[in-house]
N, C-alpha and C positions, 0 to 999 in steps of 0.2 A: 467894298464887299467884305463881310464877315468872312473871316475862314472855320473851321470847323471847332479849332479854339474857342475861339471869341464865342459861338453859338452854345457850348458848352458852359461858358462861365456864365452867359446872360441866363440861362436855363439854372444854373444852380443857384445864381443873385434872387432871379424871380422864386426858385421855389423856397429859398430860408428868407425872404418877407411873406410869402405867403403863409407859412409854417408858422411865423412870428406873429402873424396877425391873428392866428388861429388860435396861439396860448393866450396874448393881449384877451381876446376874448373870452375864450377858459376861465382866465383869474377874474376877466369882471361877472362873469355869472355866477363863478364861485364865491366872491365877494359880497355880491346882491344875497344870493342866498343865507351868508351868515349873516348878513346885517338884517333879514326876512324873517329869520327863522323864529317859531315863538318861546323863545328862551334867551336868558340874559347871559353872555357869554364875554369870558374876559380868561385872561392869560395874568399872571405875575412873577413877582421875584420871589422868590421862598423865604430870601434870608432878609432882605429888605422890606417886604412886604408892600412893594412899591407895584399898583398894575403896570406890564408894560402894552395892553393891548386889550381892545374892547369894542363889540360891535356899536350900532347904532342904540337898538334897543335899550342896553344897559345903561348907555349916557343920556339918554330922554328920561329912565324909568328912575335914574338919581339926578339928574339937573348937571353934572359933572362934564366938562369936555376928558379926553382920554389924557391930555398936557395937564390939564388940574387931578387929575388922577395920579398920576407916576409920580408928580412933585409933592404932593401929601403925602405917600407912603403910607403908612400904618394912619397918619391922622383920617385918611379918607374913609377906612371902616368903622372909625371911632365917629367919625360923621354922621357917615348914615344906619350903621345896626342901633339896635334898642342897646340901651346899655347893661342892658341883663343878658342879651345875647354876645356882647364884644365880645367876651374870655372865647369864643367859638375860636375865632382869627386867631387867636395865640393857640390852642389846644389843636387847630389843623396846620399852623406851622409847625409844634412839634412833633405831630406825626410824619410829617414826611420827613422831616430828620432823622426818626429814627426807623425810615425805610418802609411806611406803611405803602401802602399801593392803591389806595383811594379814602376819601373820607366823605363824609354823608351828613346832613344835620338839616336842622328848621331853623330859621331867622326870621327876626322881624329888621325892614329897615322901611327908610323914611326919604321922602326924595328932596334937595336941596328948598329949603325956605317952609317948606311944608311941616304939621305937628304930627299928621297921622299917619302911622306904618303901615308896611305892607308884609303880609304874609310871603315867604320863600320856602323852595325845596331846594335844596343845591347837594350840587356832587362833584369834589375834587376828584384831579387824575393829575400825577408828576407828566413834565412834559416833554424837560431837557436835563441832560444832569450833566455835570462835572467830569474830568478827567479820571478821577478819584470812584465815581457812578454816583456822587451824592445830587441830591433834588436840585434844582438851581432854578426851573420854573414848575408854574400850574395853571392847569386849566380849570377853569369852575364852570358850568353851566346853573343857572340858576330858573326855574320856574315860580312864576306868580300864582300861586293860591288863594288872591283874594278875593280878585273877581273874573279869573281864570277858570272856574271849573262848574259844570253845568250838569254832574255826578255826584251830586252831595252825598246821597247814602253809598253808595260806592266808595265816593271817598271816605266818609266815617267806617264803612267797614276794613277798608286797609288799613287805614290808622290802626285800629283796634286790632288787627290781628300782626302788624308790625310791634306793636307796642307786648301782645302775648309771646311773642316768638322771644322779644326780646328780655323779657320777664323769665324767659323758660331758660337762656341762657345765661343770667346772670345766677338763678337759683343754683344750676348744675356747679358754677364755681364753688358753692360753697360744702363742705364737710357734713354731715348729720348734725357732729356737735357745733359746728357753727350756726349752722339752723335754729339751732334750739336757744346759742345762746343771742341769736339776733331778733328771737320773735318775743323773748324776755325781755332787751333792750327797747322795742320796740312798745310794750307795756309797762315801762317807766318804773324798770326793775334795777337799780344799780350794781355793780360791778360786785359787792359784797352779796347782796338779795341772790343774784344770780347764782354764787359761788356756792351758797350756802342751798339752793336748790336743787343743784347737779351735781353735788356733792365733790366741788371742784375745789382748788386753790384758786383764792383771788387774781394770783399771778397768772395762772392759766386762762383765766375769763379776761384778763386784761390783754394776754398774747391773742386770743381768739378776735379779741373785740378790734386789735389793730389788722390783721388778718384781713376778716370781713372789711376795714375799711378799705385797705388796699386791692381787694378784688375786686368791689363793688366802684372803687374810685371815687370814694367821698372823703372831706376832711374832717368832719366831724361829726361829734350826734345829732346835729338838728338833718345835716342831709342824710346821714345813716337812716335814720325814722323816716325819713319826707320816699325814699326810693324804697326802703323796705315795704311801705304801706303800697307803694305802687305795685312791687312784687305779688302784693298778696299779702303780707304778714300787721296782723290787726293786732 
């Protein structure tokens, strides 16, 4: 015969497997759902650039298991982006270095054995950090734009008004007198023409013209020109 003990302990044995079976569950419809969901999602190392985690989706949508993912590291994105989009990977590892709090951009990538890319939207978020607060993982979500969207003009009109917004805030960086001498440069007016215009020193058109690069984030004149014309300036 049980004593009043014994009914106790069987009662709380029964109700922490019952409890247990109920998370067991949780995590797998929590799991189903990320691996469901219509977005490419994956975790990595910041410093490494190595993924440590990826639903289903992402590893179909590159040909990659998530073990040949972590062991390529950095070769995995040089894999599958276009190679005019790789510099992406390096330019949102250094932002979360230096403390950004998400990052955003368009990619083309391509899926193992295959030649032709596929359009993305993706958006970084830090996930884990350090002792120290520095990034140490991230999250990406990735969406398919290529034969994903069934809004065409919709989507052409976000673009377009992404791409205005973003036009309007690069402008504000700049000074009057940078304006002026960046829609000169942009008319294939040199460094002296320009001076001799705005009744400037050379030396100041030259301080102007590293200025503008560095707000705008270009390294040189051909990208100065290629984003100024984007701006607006003909």
């Amino acid at each position: 015969m049980q004593n009043g003990s014994d009914l106790g302990h069987s009662f709380s044995l029964n109700a922490l497997q019952k409890e247990n079976e109920l998370l067991k569950n949780r995590i797998h419809w929590l799991e189903s759902i990320l691996h469901h969901v219509p977005a490419m999602l994956y975790s990595y190392d910041n410093n490494s650039k190595s993924v440590t985690w990826c639903n289903e989706r992402l590893a179909e949508t590159v040909g990659f298991t998530t073990e040949e993912m972590s062991g390529m590291g950095m070769e995995f994105f040089q894999h599958i982006m276009h190679p005019d989009d790789f510099k992406l990977a390096a330019v949102a590892q250094q932002s979360f270095l230096n403390n950004k709090t998400q990052f955003g951009g368009i990619a083309r990538i391509r899926k193992k054995g295959e030649t032709d890319y596929r359009w993305l939207m993706g958006l970084e978020v830090p996930f884990t950090h350090d002792k120290n607060g520095q990034v140490v993982e991230i999250i990406c979500a990735f969406l398919d734009l290529t034969n994903a969207i069934d809004t065409n003009l919709q989507l052409s009109e976000a673009l377009g008004e992404i791409l205005r917004r973003q036009n309007e805030n690069l402008l504000n960086k700049l000074t009057a007198r940078e304006k002026d001498v960046l829609g000169m440069a942009v008319q294939g007016l040199n460094n002296k023409e320009i001076a001799n215009s705005l009744n400037l020193s050379r030396y100041t058109v030259e301080t102007h013209r590293k200025n503008i690069r560095l707000k705008l984030k270009v390294r040189n004149t051909t990208e100065l020109v290629a984003i100024a014309r984007k701006i607006g300036f003909q």
